[in-house]
C-alpha positions as a printed Julia matrix, in Angstrom:
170×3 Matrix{Float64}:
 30.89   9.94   -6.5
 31.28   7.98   -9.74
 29.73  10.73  -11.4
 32.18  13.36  -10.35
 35.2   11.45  -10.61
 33.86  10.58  -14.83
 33.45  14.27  -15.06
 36.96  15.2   -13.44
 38.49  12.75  -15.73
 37.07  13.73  -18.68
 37.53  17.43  -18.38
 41.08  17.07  -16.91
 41.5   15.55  -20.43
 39.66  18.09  -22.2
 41.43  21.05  -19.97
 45.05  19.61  -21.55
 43.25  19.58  -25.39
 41.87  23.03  -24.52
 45.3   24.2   -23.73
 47.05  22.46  -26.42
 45.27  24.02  -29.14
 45.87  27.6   -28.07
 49.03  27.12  -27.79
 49.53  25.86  -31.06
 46.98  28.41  -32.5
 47.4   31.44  -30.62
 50.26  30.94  -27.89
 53.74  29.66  -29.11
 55.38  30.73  -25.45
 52.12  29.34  -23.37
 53.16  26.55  -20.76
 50.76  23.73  -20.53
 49.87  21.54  -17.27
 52.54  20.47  -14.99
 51.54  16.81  -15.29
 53.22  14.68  -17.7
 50.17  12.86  -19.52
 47.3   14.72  -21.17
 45.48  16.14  -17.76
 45.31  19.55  -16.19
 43.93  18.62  -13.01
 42.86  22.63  -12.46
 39.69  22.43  -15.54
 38.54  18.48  -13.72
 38.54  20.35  -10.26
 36.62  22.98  -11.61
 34.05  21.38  -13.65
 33.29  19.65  -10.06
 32.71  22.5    -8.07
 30.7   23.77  -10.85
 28.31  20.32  -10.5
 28.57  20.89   -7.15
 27.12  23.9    -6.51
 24.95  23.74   -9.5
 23.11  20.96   -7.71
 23.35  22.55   -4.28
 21.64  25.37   -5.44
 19.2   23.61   -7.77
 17.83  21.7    -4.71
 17.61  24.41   -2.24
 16.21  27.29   -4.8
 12.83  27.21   -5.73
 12.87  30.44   -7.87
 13.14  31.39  -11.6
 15.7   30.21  -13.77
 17.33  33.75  -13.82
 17.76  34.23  -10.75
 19.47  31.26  -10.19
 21.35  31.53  -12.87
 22.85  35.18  -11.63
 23.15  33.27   -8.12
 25.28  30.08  -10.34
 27.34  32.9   -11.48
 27.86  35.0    -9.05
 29.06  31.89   -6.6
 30.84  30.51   -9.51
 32.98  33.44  -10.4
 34.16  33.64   -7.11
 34.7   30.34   -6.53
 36.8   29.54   -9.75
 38.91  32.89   -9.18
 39.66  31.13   -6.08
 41.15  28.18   -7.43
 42.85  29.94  -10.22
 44.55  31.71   -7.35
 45.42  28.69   -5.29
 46.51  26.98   -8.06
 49.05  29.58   -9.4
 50.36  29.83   -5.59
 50.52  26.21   -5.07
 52.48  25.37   -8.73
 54.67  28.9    -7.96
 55.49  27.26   -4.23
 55.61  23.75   -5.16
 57.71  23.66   -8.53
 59.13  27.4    -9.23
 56.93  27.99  -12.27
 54.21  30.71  -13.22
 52.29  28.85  -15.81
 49.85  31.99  -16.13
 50.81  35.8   -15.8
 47.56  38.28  -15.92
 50.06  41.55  -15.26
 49.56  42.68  -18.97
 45.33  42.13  -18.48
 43.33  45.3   -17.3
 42.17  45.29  -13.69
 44.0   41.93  -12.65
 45.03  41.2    -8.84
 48.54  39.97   -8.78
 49.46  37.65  -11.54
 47.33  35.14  -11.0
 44.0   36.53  -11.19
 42.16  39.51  -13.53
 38.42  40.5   -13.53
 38.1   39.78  -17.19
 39.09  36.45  -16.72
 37.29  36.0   -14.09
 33.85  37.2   -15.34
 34.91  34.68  -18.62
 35.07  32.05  -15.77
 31.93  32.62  -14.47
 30.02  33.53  -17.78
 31.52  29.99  -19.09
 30.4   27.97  -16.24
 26.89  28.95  -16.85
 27.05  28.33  -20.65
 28.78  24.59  -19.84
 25.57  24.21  -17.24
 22.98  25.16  -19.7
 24.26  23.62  -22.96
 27.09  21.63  -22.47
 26.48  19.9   -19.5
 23.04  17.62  -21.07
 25.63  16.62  -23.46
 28.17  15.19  -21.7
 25.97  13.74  -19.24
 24.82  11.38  -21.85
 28.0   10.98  -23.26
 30.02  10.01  -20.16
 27.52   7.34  -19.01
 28.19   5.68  -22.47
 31.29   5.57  -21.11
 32.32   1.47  -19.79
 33.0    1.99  -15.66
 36.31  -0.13  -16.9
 37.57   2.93  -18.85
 37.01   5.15  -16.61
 38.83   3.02  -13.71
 41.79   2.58  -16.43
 41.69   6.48  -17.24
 42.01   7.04  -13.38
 44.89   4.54  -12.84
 46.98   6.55  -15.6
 45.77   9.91  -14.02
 47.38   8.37  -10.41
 50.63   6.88  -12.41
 51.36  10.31  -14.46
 50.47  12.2   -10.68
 52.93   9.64   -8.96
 55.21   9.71  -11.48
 55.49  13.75  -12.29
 55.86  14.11   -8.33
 57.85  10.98   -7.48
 59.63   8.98  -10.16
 60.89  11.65  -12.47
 62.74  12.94   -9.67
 64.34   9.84   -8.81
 65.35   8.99  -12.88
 66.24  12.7   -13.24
């Protein structure tokens, strides 16, 4: 659990970076997280599911690394379309913004979703899982378990705070 919660952390983080440097590079008009502090939730929830079923189908696959790196994809594409979706539903219902728009991108599904994206989403999952992931592994358990708990407490304040308190000072 420890592990997943590190790896949500650190991504959320990395997620609000991510997004911060294209819109200063490439997207002046780009929105950017609905959370206060430096975390976008959507890339830490995403990274798990990715460990998830990386290691669900790791254990229950005994066949060649191809294969189950189609199946990783395959699974993964649909399942991270799937929370792009949800998310842009949930942040359109909960707070009256559209912080993505696909209309303008070739074969997308409503605004929230476009098979380009979605095969990026899928094709990057698998990259982060071959290369990335070894990385970071080592990385994060470098990491003191007191950081992380103090990373998580300001992850709970800014979520508390962005859906409580700044509606009450506001």
């Amino acid at each position: 659990m420890y592990y997943y919660l590190t790896n949500f952390l650190f991504f959320s983080m990395v997620g609000s970076f991510f997004e911060q440097g294209m819109k200063f590079f490439f997207f002046k008009e780009m929105k950017s997280g609905i959370l206060t502090g430096p975390f976008v939730p959507i890339y830490g929830v995403g990274i798990v599911i990715i460990l998830l079923v990386w290691k669900q189908i790791l254990k229950k696959m005994k066949t060649k690394k191809w294969i189950q790196y189609l199946t990783l994809f395959l699974i993964l594409t649909v399942l991270l379309t799937l929370l792009e979706l949800v998310s842009g539903i949930l942040i359109e219902t909960l707070f009256h913004k559209t912080m993505w728009n696909y209309k303008k991108i070739p074969f997308h599904f409503g605004k929230y979703i476009a098979l380009p994206i979605s095969l990026g989403w899928g094709i990057s999952a698998c990259l982060f899982l071959r290369f990335i992931k070894p990385l970071t592994d080592s990385l994060l358990k470098k990491i003191p378990r007191q950081l992380v708990y103090f990373v998580f407490f300001c992850f709970l304040f800014d979520y508390f705070y962005t859906f409580f308190l700044k509606k009450l000072i506001h």
